[in-house]
Each structure stands twice: as structure tokens, then as C-alpha cells.
N, C-alpha and C positions, 0 to 999 in steps of 0.2 A: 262270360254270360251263362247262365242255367238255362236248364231246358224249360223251364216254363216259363221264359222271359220272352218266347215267342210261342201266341197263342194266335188261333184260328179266326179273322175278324171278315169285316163284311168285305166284299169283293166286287164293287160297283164299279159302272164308267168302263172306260175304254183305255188299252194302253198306245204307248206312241204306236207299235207294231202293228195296232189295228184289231185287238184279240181283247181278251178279258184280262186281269193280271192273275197272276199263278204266283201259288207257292210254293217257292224252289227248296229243296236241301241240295247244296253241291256239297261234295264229300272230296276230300283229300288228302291222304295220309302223311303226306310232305308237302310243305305249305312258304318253302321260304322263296320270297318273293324278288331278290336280289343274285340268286344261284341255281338256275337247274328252269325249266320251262315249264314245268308242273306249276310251279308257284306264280309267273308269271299269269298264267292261262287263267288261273282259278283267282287273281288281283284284279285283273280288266275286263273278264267277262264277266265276274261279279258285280264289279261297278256300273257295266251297262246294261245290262237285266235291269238293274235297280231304276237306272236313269230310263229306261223304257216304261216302268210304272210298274214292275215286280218285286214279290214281296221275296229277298234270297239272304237265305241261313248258309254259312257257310261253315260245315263242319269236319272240324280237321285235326291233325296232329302233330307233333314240334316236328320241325319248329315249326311256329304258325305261322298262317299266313298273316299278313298286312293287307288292313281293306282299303279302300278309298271309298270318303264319301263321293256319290256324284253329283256332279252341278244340274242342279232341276231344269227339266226340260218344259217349256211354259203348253209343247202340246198335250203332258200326260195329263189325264182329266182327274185320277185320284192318284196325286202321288205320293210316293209314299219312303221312307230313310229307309237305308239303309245302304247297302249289305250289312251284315250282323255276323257276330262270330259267335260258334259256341266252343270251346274246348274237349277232346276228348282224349286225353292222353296216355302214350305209350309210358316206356319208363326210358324214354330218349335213351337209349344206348349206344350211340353213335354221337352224341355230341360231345363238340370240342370245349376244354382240353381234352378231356379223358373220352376217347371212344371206346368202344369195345368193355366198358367197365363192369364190374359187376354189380347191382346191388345192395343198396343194406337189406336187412330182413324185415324192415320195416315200411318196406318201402313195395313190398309185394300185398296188393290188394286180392288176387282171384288166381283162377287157372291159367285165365290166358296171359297175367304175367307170367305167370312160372313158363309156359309154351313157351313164350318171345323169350327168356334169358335161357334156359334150353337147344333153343334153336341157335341163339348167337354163340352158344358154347360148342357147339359142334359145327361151327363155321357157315352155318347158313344165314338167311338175312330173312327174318321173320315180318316185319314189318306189313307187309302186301296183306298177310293171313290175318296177323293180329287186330291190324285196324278194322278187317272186315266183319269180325267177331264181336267186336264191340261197337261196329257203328251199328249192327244188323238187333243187338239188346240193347243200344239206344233208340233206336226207331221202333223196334217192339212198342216203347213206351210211351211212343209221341202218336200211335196209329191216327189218321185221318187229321192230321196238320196240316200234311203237303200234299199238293197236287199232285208232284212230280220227283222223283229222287236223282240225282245228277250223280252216277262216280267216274272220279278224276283218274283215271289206270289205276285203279287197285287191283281188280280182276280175283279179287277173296272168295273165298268157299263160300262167307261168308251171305254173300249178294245173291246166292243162288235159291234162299228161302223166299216167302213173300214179305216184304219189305212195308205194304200197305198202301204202297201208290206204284204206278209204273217206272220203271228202271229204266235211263238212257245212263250208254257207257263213251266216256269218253279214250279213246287209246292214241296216243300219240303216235308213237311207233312201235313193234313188238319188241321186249326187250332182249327176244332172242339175239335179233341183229347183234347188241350188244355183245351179247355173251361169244358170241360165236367169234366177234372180231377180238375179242380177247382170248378166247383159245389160239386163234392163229398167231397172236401175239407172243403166248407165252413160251418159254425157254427149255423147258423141261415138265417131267410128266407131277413132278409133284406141284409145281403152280398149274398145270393141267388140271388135275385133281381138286385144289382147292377154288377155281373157275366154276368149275361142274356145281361142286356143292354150294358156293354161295349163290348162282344161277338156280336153285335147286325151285324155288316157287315158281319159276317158268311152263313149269308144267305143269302145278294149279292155273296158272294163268291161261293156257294154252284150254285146260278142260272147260273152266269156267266163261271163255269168250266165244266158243263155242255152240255156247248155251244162253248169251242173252240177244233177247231179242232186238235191239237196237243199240248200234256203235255206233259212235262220230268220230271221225278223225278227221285231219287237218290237211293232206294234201292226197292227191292221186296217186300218188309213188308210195306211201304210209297207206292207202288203201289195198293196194295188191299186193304188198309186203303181211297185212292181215290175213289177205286171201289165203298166201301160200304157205307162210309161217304159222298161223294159230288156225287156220281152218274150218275160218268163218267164212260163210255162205256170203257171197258178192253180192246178193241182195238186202242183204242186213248192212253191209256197213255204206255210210254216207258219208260223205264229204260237205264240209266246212271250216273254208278257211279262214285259219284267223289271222291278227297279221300286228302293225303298231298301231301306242299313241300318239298320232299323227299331230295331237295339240302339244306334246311336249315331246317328241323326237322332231323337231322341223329348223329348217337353217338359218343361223344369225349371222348376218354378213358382217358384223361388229366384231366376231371372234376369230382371230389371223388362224392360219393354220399353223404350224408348228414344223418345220421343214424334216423330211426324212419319217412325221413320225408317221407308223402304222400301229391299228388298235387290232384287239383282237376279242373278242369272250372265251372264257373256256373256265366250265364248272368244276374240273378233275382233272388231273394227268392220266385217261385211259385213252385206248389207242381208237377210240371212236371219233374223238375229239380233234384230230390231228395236231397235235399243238408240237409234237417232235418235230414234224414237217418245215414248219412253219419257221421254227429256230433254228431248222436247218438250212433253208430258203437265205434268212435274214443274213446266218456266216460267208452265204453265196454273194450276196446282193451286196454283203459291207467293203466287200474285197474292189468295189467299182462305186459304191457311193456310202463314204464314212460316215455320213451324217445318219443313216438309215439306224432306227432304234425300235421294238416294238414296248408298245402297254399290252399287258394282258390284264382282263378285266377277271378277278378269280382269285384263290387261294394259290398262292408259290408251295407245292411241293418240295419240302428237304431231302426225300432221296426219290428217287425214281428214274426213269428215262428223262425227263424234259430237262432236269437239275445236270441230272450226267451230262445231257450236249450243251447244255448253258456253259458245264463247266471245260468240257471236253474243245470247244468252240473260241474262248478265251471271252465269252458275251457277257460276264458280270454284268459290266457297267453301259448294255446295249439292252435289255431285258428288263423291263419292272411288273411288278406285279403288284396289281392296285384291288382291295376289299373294303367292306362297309360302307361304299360311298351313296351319299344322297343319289336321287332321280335327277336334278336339275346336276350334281358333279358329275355323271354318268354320261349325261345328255353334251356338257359343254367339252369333256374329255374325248367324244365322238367328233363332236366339230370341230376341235382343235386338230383332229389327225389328216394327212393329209390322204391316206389311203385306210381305208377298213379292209376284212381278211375274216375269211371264213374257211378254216381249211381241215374242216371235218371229214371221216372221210365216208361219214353217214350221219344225215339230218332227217327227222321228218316231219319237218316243215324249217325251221331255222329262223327265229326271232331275231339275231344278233345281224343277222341280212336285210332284215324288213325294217329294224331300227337306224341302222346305219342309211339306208337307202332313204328313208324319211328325210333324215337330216340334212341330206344333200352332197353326203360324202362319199364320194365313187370307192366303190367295190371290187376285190378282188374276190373269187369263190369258187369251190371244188365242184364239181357235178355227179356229188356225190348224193341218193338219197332223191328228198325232193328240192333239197335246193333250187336248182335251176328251174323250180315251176313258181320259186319266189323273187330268183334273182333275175333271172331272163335273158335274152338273149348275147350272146359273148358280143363283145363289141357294140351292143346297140343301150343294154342298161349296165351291161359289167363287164369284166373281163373274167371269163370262166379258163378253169385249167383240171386236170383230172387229177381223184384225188391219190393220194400218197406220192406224188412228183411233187420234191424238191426243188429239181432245175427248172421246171415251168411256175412255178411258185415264184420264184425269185427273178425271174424273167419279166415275171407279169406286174408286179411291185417295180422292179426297176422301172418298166413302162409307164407305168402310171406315176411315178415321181418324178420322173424324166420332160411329163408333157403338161403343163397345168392348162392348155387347151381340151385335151381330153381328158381331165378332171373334172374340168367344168361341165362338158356336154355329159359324160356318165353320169356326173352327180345329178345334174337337174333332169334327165332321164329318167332314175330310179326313184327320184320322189315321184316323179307323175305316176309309174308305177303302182306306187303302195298307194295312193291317195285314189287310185281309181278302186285296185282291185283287192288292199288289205288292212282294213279299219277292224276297230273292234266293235263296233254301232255295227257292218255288216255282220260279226261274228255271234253279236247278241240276233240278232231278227234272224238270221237263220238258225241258230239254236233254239230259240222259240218255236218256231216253227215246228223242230220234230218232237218238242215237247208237247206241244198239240196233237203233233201225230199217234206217238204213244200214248197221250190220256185217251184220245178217241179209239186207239186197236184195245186200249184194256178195257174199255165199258161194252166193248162189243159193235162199235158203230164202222170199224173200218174207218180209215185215212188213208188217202193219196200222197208216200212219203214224199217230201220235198225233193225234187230233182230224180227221185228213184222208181216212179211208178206207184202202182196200190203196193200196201202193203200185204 
């Protein structure tokens, strides 16, 4: 879609939310909607803006995101399609096959490609900068379209000009955590070294977050992890949890469960994710019950740690590794399992816990991050274990295979759970909300931030 295929129209009526409807830009540099929680967030909370009576552009870069339309709600008074996409693209240099690849010469439009293949040449990960550069000379062009500018953790130089509407930032977690849990990972000083520099944008991120004036993120544990690590002011950042598709993660009592299995998500083999743990757990747990196998929802890694204990483990044919699959394959592969496993050993917030707890499929989980403000209490909605243990990992899986009475009570626990406190209809009206807030502090009229006081 081009950029003038959304133009500025009248804005009458009332939305479900109780407000006027707004016109969104949400921005997101990575957009896939199947791998990584970026893409996820920016799929469901687009589609309920929309279903609320908002008018939301969503503009992004590869891989893109996937929208959904939403089912019209009969209370919006002017409703109105979408979400909409516009394209803005990188020179995808990280996509499969070929990552890391270079260019043809024909294939460079401006500066800021030459920046982004520059920057991948010297091992940094340009993406964060570049997209901000060019969303910040695509909204130069659109000035007074949108209400409101939404970014999705870009955290770019970029963002820190005037934009033409007010800026709300989205941060999920800092991706220092990341970095840092991979330095502790690694081996030696020269993967030390190449950590450092591909982490290298963390500290535009760190200056740039800084400096704006309203951040959202997604749990309590992800808010004081912004306080301490990027060194935003506890007053700027607010909380909004988001959570599942409670219409289509929810339980089919038609579909048996699958004995022994456990599911898993995991977007990468890096040591954030704990998925070593987990396969290391399984070698535990198969020595007492043979049937026990996990799915990993994700790309199978050919060499790394997780490949090494698959192999080191004798777990070929106990380990699969499942990609591409539709929403309802995703959904019926959850309920086929008899346990789900989150065994990060830092989340901030953790979709793959709010989805599986939908479902009705009791939970095992790290209390790593803010998991445990999504999973809840050990024993009452899951079975919690701390993260990087193995032997409680596999303890707690054996447990819960072992008893399908307390299958049952965890499972239908943990729906009630997400169905009270983590929808994406709450994730929309509260989002709205500080969109309000910020239209009102930038014309000068002052807002009462949502849950935070005046601003």
C-alpha cells in the first residue's frame, strides 16, 4: 500500500472505548507475526484498535507484518476497516536462506542503505537505526495524518526529531537483559567481543528512551528492568498488559491429548530463551517416563548448544521442531500437549504462557522476568520452578504427567486467569487511553496519565 492510500477523513461518532477515533501510525521494524513477540503485539493490538472504531496504519519492515481484519463490533458508531499496511523497506539482510548477505549495486537506493550494509559488515545489527531514519522521512511527508505515532521498540535516533503528532513508545523489555545474558553465556573473549558489537545499538536505545516522553510496556517486572537498565524516569513509563486471543487460544475438549507430549515456543537458540534447560530437563524426565517428547514451536538450529545436547542426549527422535504452521495448527498443537513449558530464563511479559493458559493446558514456568505476573501463583494456576534448573524442570513435568487430576485443576485455573486479567480488547482501551493522554500533554491541555497520576 502507498502512502497516499491513506488520507485524513472526517472523524465523527464515538468509538467502543468511549473517545473519538484516532489516527494511529504503529511503527515496527520487525513484523513477523509467527516468531518473536514484536510481531505478535503489533497483529492483535492492531486488529483491536481497529475493532474499537480506529483508524490504524501499520507501518513496518520485513518481514512484514500479517494483519487481521476485525470482526465489527455493532457498538462502534463509525466503523471503520482495517488495520492497513504500508511497507517501508530495509534491504532485509538477515533473511533466510542467505543472511548476512551482501547486496547487489542495484539494489542500494540512499544513504541509509549504504549505513545498514556498513553496519552489518562490521558485525553490528543496524536495523533499530535504520528503520528510524526512514520511518522519521516517511512521516516528514505524511505531516498531520495522524493523531498519534505508535513505536514498536525501535528506540532510533531517528524518533527523537518532531514526527508531527505525539510519540508513544512501546518497550517490551530492555534489550540489554538480552545482551548481558549472552555475555555471561559466552566462551571466550572473541564471542565476548562480537556480543558487544552486535548489541552495539543498545546504547542509542538506552539515550533515546531516555528522552521520550511516554513508554508502554507490558508488565511490572519489564517496567523497573526500564527504570534501572535504560534510565527512564518511573514516571514516564506505564504499564499495559497485554495478553491472548482468548477467541482462538481456548479449550476443545474434542482434541485428546497426546501422552508424554510437552510444547514449547522458542524464537532462537540464545541463552534468554532457555530451551538448553529444557532438553536438558526432557533427558532427565525420559530416564522415568519414555513416552515424554517435546515440540518446539520455532526454527531447529543446525549447530549451536541446543543441537549439541539434542545430540549429546541421544534425543533425535524425542525433539521436534515445528515452523510455518497456520493459527488454528498452532492453537490445536497446544491442545494436543499434555503439558506446556516456558523455561526462559527472562521474559517481559511472555505470550507463549498467556496462550497456552487460554487453552486450558496446564503450565510449567520459570520465574524468570515477569513471567510469574502472567503465570501466577506455583501450585494454584502453574507449576513455577527457577530458571536455569534443570532437575526442578524436570521434576515439575514429571509432576504434571504423572497426575491428570492436577492437569485438569491447573488448566481450567489458568484460563480463568487470562480471561479475567489478559485479553487484547483490554490491551486496546488501555492503549487508547495513553493515546489520549499524549494528544492532550502535546497541545498543551495536560492529562491525567492512566494509572500514573498527572502527567
Amino acid at each position: 500500500m502507498t502512502a497516499e492510500a491513506i488520507v485524513a477523513g472526517p472523524r465523527v461518532g464515538a468509538t467502543a472505548d468511549g473517545g473519538r477515533p484516532l489516527r494511529i501510525a504503529l511503527l515496527t521494524y520487525k513484523g513477523n507475526p509467527f516468531c518473536g513477540g514484536q510481531g505478535v503485539y503489533v497483529r492483535h493490538l492492531s486488529r483491536e484498535l481497529a475493532r474499537l472504531g480506529h483508524r490504524v496504519e501499520v507501518i513496518g519492515s520485513q518481514p512484514y507484518p500479517v494483519l487481521d481484519t476485525p470482526v465489527s463490533d455493532e457498538s462502534v458508531l463509525n466503523a471503520v476497516s482495517g488495520p492497513t499496511l504500508t511497507e517501508l523497506p530495509s534491504l532485509d539482510l538477515y533473511r533466510h536462506p542467505d543472511p548476512f548477505r551482501t547486496p547487489k549495486r542495484g539494489e542500494y537506493r540512499d544513504w541509509i542503505d549504504a549505513l545498514e550494509v556498513s553496519t552489518m559488515w562490521t558485525g553490528g545489527f543496524p536495523e533499530p537505526l535504520t528503520f528510524s531514519l526512514r520511518a522519521r522521512r516517511h512521516l516528514a511527508a505524511r505531516r498531520g495524518e495522524f493523531d498519534v505515532i505508535h513505536d514498536n521498540q525501535t528506540l532510533g535516533y531517528g524518533f527523537l526529531a518532531d514526527l508531527g503528532a505525539p510519540l508513544v513508545t512501546t518497550i517490551h523489555h530492555p534489550i540489554t537483559v538480552d545482551r548481558q545474558l549472552e555475555l555471561d553465556a559466552a566462551q571466550d573473549w572473541r564471542r565476548r567481543a562480537s556480543v558487544r558489537r552486535w548489541y552495539g545499538f543498545t546504547r542509542m536505545q538506552k539515550r533515546v528512551a531516555r528522552r521520550l516522553p511516554s513508554v508502554l510496556t507490558v508488565s511490572g517486572s519489564s517496567k523497573q528492568e526500564i527504570v534501572d537498565h535504560l534510565g527512564v524516569r518511573q514516571d514516564r513509563v506505564h504499564v499495559v498488559h497485554i495478553g491472548a486471543d482468548t477467541d482462538l487460544f481456548s479449550p476443545d475438549p474434542t482434541i485428546a491429548d497426546i501422552p508424554g507430549r510437552i510444547v514449547t515456543t522458542s524464537s532462537a537458540d540464545v541463552p534468554l530463551k532457555g530451551l538448553i534447560h529444557l532438553v536438558e530437563a526432557l533427558a532427565k524426565l525420559r530416564t522415568e517416563n519414555p513416552q515424554a517428547h517435546l515440540v518446539v514451536v520455532g526454527r531447529r538450529a543446525e549447530d549451536g548448544p541446543v543441537a549439541q545436547a539434542i545430540d549429546r542426549y541421544g534425543l533425535q527422535g524425542a525433539v521436534e521442531f515445528v515452523k510455518g504452521i497456520s493459527d488454528q495448527e498452532l492453537v490445536d498443537l497446544v491442545r494436543g500437549a499434555q503439558v506446556a513449558c516456558v523455561p526462559s530464563l527472562y521474559e517481559g511479559f511472555s505470550l507463549p504462557a498467556a496462550e497456552a493458559m487460554a487453552t486450558g493446558t496446564p503450565l510449567v514456568a520459570t520465574t524468570g522476568g515477569a513471567i510469574p505476573e502472567v503465570a501466577g501463583t506455583d501450585g494454584e494456576t502453574c507449576l513455577a520452578v527457577e530458571p536455569g534448573d534443570a532437575g526442578a524442570l524436570a521434576a515439575a513435568l514429571g509432576r504434571l504427567l504423572g497426575d491428570p487430576a492436577l492437569r485438569a485443576r491447573l488448566g481450567d485455573a489458568g484460563r480463568q486467569r487470562v480471561l479475567a486479567r489478559f485479553t487484547w480488547r483490554q490491551a486496546a482501551i488501555g492503549t487508547a487511553e495513553h493515546y489520549r493522554a499524549a494528544i492532550a500533554a502535546r497541545s498543551g491541555r495536560g492529562a491525567a496519565v492512566p494509572g500514573g497520576g498527572a502527567r
